[in-house]
FIPA-238016 format. One record per residue: residue number from 1; residue in three letters; x, y, z of N, C-alpha, C, O, CB in turn. Coordinates in steps of 0.1 Angstrom, whole numbers. Glycine has a CB too. Layout:
# FIPA-238016
(node NUM,'ALA',(X,Y,Z),(X,Y,Z),(X,Y,Z),(X,Y,Z),(X,Y,Z))
...
END
This chain:
# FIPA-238016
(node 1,'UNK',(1128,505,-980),(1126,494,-972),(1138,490,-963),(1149,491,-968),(1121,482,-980))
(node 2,'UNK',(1134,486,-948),(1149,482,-945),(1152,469,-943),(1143,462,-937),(1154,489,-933))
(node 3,'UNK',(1163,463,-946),(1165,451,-947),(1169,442,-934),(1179,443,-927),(1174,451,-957))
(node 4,'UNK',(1155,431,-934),(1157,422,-922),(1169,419,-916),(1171,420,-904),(1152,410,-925))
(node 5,'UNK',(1179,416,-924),(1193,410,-921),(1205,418,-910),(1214,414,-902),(1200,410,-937))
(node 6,'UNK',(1201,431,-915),(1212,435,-910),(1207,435,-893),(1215,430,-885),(1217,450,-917))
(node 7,'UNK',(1199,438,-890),(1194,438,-878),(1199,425,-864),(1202,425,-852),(1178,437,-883))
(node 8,'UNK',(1198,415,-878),(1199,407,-868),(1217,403,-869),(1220,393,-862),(1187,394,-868))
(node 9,'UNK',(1226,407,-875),(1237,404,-879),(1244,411,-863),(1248,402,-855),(1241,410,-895))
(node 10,'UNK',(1244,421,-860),(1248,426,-848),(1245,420,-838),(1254,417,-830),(1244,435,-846))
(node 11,'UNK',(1235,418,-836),(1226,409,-820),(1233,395,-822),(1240,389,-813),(1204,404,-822))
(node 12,'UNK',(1231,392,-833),(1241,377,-830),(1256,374,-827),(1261,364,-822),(1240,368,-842))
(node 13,'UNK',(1266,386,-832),(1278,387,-829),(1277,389,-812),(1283,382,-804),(1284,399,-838))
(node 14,'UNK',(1270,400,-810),(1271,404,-796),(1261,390,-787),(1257,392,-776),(1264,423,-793))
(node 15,'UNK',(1259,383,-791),(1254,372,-781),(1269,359,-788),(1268,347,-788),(1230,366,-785))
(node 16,'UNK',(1272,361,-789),(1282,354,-795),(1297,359,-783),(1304,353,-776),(1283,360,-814))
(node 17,'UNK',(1296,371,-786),(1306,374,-780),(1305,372,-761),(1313,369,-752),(1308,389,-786))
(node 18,'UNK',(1288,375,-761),(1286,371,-746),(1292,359,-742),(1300,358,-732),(1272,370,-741))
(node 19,'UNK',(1288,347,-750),(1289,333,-744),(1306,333,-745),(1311,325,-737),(1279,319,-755))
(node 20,'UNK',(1315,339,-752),(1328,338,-751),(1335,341,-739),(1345,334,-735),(1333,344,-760))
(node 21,'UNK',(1327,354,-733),(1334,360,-723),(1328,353,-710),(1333,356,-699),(1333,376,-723))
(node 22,'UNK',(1315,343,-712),(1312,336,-701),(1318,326,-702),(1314,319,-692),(1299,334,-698))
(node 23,'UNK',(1328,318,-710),(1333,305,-711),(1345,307,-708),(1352,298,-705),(1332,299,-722))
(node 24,'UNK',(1350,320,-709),(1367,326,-703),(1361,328,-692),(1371,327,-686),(1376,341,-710))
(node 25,'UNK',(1349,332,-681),(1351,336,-667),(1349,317,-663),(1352,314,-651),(1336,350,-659))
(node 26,'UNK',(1345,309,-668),(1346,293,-662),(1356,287,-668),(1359,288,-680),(1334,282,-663))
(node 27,'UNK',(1365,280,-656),(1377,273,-657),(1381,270,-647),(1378,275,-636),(1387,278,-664))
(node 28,'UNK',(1393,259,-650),(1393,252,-635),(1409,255,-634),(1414,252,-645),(1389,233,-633))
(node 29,'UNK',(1420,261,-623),(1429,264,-623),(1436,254,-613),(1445,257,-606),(1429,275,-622))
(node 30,'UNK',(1431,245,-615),(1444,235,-604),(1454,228,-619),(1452,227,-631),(1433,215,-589))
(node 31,'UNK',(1463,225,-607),(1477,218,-616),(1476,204,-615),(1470,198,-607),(1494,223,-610))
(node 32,'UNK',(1485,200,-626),(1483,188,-627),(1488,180,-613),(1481,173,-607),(1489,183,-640))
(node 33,'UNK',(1502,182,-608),(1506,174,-599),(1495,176,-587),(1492,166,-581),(1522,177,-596))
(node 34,'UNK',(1491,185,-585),(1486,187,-570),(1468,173,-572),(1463,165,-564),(1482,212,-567))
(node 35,'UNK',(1464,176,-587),(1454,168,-592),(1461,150,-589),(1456,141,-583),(1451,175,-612))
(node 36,'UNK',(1470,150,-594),(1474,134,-590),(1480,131,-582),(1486,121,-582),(1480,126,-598))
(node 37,'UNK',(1481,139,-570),(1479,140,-555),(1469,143,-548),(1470,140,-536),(1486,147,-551))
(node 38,'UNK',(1461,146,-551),(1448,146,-543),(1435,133,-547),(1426,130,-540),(1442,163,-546))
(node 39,'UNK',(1437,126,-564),(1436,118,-565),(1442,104,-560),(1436,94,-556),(1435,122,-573))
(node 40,'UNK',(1454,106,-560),(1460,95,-553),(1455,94,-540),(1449,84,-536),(1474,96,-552))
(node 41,'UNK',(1458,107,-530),(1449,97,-516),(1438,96,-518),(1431,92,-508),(1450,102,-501))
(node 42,'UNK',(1430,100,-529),(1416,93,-526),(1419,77,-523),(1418,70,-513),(1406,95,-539))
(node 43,'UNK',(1422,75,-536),(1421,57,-539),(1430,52,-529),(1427,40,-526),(1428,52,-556))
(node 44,'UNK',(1439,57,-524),(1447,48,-514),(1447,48,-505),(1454,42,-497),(1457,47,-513))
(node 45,'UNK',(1435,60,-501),(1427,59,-484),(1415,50,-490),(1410,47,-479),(1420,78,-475))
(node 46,'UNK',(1410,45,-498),(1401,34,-502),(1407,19,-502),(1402,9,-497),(1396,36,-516))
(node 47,'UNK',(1416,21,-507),(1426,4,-509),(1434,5,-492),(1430,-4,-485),(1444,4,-526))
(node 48,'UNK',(1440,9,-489),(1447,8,-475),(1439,6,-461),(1440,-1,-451),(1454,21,-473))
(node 49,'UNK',(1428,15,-468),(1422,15,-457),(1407,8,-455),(1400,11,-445),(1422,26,-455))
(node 50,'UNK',(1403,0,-466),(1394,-7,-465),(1387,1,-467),(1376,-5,-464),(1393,-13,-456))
(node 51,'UNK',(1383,14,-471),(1371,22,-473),(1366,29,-462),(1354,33,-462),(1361,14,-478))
(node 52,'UNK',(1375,30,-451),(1368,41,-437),(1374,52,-439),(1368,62,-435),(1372,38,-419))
(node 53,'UNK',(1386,54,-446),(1391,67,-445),(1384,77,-460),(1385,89,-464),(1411,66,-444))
(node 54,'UNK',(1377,69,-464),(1376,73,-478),(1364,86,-479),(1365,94,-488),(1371,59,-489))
(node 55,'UNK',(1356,88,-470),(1349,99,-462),(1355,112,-467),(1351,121,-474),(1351,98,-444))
(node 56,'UNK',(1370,110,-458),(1375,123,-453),(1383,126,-468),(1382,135,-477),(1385,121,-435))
(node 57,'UNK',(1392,116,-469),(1400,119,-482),(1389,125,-496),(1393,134,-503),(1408,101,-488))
(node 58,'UNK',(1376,120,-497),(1368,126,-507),(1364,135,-505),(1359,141,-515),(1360,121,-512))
(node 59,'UNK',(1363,141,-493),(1359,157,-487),(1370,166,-488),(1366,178,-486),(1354,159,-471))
(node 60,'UNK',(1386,166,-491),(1394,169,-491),(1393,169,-507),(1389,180,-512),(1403,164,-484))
(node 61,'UNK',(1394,159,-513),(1393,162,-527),(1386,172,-535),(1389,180,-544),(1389,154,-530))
(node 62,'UNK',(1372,170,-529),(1361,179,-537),(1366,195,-530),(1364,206,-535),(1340,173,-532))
(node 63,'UNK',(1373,190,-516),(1373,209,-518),(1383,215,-521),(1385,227,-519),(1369,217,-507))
(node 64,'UNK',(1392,207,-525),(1403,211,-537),(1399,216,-548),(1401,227,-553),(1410,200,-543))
(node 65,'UNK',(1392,207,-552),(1383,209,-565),(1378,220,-565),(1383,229,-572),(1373,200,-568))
(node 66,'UNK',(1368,223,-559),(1358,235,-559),(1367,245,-555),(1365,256,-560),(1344,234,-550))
(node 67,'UNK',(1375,245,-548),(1388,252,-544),(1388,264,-559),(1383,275,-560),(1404,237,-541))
(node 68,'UNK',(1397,255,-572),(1394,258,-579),(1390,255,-592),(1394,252,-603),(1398,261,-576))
(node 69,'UNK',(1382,257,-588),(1363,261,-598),(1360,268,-598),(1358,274,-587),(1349,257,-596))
(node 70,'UNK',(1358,276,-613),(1354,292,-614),(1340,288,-625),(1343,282,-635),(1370,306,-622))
(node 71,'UNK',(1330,292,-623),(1319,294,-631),(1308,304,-636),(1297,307,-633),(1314,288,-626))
(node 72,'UNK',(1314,307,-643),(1310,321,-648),(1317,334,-640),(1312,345,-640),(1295,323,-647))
(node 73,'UNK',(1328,330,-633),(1338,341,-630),(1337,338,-609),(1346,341,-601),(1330,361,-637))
(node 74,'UNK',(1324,330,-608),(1323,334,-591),(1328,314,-591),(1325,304,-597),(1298,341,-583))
(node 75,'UNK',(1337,315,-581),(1346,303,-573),(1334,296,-567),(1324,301,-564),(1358,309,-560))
(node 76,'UNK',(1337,282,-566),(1329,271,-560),(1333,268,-545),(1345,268,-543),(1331,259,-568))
(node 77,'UNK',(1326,265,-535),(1329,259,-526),(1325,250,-521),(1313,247,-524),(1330,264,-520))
(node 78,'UNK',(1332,239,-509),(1328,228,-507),(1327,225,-492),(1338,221,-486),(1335,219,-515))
(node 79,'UNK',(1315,226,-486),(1314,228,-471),(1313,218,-466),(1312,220,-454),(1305,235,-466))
(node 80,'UNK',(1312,203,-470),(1310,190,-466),(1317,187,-454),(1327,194,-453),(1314,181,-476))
(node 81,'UNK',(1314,177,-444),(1323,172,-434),(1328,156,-437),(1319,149,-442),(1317,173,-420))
(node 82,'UNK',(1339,152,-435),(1338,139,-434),(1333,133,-425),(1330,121,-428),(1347,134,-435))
(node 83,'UNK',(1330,138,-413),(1325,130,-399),(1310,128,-407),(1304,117,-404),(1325,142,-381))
(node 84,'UNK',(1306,133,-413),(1287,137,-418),(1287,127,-434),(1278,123,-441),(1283,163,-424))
(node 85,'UNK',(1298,126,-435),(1300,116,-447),(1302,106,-442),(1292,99,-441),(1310,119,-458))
(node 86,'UNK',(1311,101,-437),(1313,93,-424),(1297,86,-420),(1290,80,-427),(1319,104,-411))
(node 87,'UNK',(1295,89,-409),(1281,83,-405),(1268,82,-416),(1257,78,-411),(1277,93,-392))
(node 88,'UNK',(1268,86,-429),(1259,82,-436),(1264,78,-445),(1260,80,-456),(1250,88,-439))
(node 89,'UNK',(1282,68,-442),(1280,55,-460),(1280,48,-447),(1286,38,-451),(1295,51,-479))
(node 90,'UNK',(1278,47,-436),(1275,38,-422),(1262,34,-424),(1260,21,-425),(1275,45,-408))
(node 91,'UNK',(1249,42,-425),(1235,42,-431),(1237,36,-441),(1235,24,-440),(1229,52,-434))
(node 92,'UNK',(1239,42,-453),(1240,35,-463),(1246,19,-465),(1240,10,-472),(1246,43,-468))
(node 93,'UNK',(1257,17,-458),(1261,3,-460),(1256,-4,-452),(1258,-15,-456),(1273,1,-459))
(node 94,'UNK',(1246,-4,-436),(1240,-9,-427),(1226,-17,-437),(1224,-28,-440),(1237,2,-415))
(node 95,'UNK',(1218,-2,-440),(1205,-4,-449),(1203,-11,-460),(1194,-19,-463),(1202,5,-454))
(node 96,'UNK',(1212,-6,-465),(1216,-16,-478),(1215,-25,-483),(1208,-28,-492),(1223,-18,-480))
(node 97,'UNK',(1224,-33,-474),(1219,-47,-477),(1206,-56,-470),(1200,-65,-474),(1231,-56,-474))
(node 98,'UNK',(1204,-48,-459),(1189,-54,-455),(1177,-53,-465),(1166,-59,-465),(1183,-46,-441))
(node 99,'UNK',(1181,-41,-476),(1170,-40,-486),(1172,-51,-497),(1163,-57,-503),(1169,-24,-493))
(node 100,'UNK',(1183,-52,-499),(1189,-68,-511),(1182,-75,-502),(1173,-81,-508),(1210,-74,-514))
(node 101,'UNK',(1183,-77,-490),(1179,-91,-487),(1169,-95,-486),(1165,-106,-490),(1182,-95,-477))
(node 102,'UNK',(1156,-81,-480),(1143,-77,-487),(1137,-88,-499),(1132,-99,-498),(1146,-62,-495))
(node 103,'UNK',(1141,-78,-511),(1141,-76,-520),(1146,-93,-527),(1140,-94,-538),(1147,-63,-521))
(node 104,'UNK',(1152,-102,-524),(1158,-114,-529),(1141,-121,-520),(1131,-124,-526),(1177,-119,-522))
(node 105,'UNK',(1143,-123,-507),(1134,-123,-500),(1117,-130,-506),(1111,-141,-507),(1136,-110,-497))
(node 106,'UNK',(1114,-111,-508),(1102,-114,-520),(1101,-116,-532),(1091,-115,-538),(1094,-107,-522))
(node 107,'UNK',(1113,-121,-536),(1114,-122,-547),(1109,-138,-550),(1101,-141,-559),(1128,-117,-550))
(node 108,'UNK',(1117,-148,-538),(1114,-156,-541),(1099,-164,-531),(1093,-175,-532),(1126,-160,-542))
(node 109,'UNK',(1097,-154,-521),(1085,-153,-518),(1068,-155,-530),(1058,-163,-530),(1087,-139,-510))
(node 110,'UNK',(1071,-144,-540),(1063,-146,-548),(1066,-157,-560),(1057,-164,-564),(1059,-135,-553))
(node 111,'UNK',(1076,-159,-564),(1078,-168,-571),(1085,-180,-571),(1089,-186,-581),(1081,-165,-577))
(node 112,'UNK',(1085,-184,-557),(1093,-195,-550),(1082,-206,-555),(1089,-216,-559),(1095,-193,-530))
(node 113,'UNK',(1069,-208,-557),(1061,-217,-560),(1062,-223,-574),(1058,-235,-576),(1050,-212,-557))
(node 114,'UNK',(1067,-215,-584),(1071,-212,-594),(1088,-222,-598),(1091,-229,-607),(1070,-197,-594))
(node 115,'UNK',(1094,-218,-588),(1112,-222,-587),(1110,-240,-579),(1119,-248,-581),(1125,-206,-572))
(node 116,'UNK',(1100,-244,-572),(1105,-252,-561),(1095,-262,-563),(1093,-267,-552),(1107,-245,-546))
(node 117,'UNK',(1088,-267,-571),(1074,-277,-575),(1075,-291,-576),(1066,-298,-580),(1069,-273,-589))
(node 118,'UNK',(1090,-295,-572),(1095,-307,-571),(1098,-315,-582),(1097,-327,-581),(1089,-313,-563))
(node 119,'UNK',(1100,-309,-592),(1108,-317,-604),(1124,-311,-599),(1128,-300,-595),(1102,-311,-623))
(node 120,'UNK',(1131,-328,-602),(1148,-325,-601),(1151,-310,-604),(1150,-302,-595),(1156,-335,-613))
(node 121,'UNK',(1154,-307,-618),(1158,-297,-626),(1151,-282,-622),(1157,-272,-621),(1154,-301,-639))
(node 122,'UNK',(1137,-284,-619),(1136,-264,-610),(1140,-263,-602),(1141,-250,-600),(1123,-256,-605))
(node 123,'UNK',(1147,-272,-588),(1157,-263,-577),(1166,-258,-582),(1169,-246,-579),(1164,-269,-566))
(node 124,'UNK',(1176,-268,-592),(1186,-261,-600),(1185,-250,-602),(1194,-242,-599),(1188,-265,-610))
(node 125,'UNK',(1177,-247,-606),(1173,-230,-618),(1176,-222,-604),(1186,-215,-601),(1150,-227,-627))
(node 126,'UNK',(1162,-227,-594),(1163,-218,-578),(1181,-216,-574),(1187,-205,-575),(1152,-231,-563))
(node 127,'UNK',(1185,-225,-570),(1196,-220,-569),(1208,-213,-573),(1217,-207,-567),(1198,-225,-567))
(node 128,'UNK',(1205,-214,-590),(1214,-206,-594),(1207,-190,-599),(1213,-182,-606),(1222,-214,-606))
(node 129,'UNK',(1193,-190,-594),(1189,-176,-594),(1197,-170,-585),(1202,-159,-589),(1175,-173,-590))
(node 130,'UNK',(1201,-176,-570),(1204,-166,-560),(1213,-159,-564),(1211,-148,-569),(1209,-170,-548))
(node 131,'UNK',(1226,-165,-563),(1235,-155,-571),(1236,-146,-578),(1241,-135,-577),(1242,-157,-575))
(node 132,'UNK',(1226,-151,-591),(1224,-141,-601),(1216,-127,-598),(1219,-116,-602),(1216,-148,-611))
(node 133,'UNK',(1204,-131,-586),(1199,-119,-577),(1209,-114,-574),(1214,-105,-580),(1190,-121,-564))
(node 134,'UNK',(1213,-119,-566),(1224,-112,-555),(1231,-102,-560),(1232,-91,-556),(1235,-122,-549))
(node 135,'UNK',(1238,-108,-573),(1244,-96,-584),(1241,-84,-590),(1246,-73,-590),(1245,-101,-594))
(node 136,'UNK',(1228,-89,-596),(1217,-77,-598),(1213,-62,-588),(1213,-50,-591),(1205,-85,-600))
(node 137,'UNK',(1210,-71,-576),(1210,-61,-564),(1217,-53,-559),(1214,-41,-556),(1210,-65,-555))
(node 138,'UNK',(1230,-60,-558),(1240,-56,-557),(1244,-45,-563),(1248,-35,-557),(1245,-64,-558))
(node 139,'UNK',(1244,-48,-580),(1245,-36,-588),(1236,-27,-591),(1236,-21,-602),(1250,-39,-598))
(node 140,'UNK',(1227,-25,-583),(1216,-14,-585),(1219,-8,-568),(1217,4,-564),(1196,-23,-590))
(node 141,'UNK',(1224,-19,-560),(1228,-11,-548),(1240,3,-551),(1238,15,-548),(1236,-23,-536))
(node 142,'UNK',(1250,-2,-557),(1262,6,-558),(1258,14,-566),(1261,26,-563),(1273,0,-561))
(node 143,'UNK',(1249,12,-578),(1244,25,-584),(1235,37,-577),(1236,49,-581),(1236,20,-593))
(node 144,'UNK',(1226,33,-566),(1218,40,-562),(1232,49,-549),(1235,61,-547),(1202,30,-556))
(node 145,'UNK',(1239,36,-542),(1252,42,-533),(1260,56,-543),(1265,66,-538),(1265,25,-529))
(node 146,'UNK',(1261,53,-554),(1273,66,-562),(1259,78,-566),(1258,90,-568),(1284,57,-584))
(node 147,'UNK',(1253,71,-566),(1240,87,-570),(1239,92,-554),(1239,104,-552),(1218,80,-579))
(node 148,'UNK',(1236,84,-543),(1237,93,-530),(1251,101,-527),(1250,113,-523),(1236,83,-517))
(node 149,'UNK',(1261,95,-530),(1274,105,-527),(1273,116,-534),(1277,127,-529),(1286,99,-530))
(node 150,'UNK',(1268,115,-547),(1271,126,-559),(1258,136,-548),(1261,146,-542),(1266,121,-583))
(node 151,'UNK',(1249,132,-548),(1238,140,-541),(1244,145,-533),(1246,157,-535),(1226,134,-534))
(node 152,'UNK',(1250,138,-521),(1252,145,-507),(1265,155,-510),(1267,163,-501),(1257,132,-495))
(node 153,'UNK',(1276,155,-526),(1284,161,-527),(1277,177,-532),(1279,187,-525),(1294,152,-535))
(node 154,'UNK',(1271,177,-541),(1260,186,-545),(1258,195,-537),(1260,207,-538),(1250,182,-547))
(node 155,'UNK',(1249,186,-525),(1240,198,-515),(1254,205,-508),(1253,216,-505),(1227,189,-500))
(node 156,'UNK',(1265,200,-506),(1273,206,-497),(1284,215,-511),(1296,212,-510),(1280,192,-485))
(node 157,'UNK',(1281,221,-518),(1289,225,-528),(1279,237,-529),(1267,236,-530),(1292,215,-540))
(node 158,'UNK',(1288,251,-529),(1281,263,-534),(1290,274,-542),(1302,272,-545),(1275,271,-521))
(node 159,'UNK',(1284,284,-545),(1291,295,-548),(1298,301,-538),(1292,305,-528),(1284,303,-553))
(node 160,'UNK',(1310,302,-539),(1318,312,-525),(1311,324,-519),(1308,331,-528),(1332,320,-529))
(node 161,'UNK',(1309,327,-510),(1303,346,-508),(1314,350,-507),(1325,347,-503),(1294,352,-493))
(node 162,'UNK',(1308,363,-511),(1322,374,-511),(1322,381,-495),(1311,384,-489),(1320,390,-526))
(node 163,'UNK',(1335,381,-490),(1338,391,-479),(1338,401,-482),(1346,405,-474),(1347,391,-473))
(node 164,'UNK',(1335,410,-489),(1329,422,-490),(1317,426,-480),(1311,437,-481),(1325,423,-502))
END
């Protein structure tokens, strides 16, 4: 009879050994200083600059990054523009808040009848909903704003082609 075991004792070394030599072809080879320089002007084309230059400095970044980025042996690249990043956190920050304002809007559209019934004490409440909206919105804005960047960083991020 031949025994189940051995069979599979081999197959699993050699899939073993595959995932090793695919975890040695991914790695990221930037240095540290050049990393807390290319981090640094992110944040200080954000703080200096009020957030216009921050486009271009994060398109510089990411293609440092992908610069070097090796994934499974083939290099990353990052074809983004800042001018194209640029004109859509313009969209984004224009839109934006017209949808908070929307959105507060009908908020108290449907339940304004509810908040405003002329006892003293329910405007109170009404007024200190706004803010509390405002907040809320706000932080579902900036959430949905960092999931568009990561998106828009994505689509513009590939595998290098070879010149060959």
């Amino acid at each position: 009879m031949i025994d189940c075991h051995m069979n599979k004792e081999p197959k699993q070394k050699r899939q073993k050994e595959k995932q090793e030599q695919d975890l040695a072809k991914s790695r990221f080879t930037g240095e540290l200083l050049m990393w807390i320089w290319t981090n640094t002007l992110y944040y200080a084309s954000i703080i200096f600059t009020m957030g216009i230059l921050m486009p271009f400095a994060l398109c510089y970044r990411e293609r440092w990054m992908a610069k070097h980025t090796f994934i499974e042996g083939k290099q990353l690249e990052f074809y983004g523009r800042g001018w194209i990043l640029f004109l859509r956190k313009i969209l984004w920050i224009i839109f934006g808040p017209i949808i908070i304002g929307l959105a507060i809007g009908l908020f108290f559209a449907i339940f304004g009848s509810y908040i405003g019934d002329g006892d003293s004490s329910v405007p109170l409440l009404g007024t200190a909903l706004i803010p509390f909206l405002t907040f809320v919105f706000f932080a579902l804005f900036m959430t949905w704003l960092a999931r568009q960047m990561r998106r828009w960083i994505t689509r513009h991020t590939r595998f290098m082609q070879d010149s060959n």
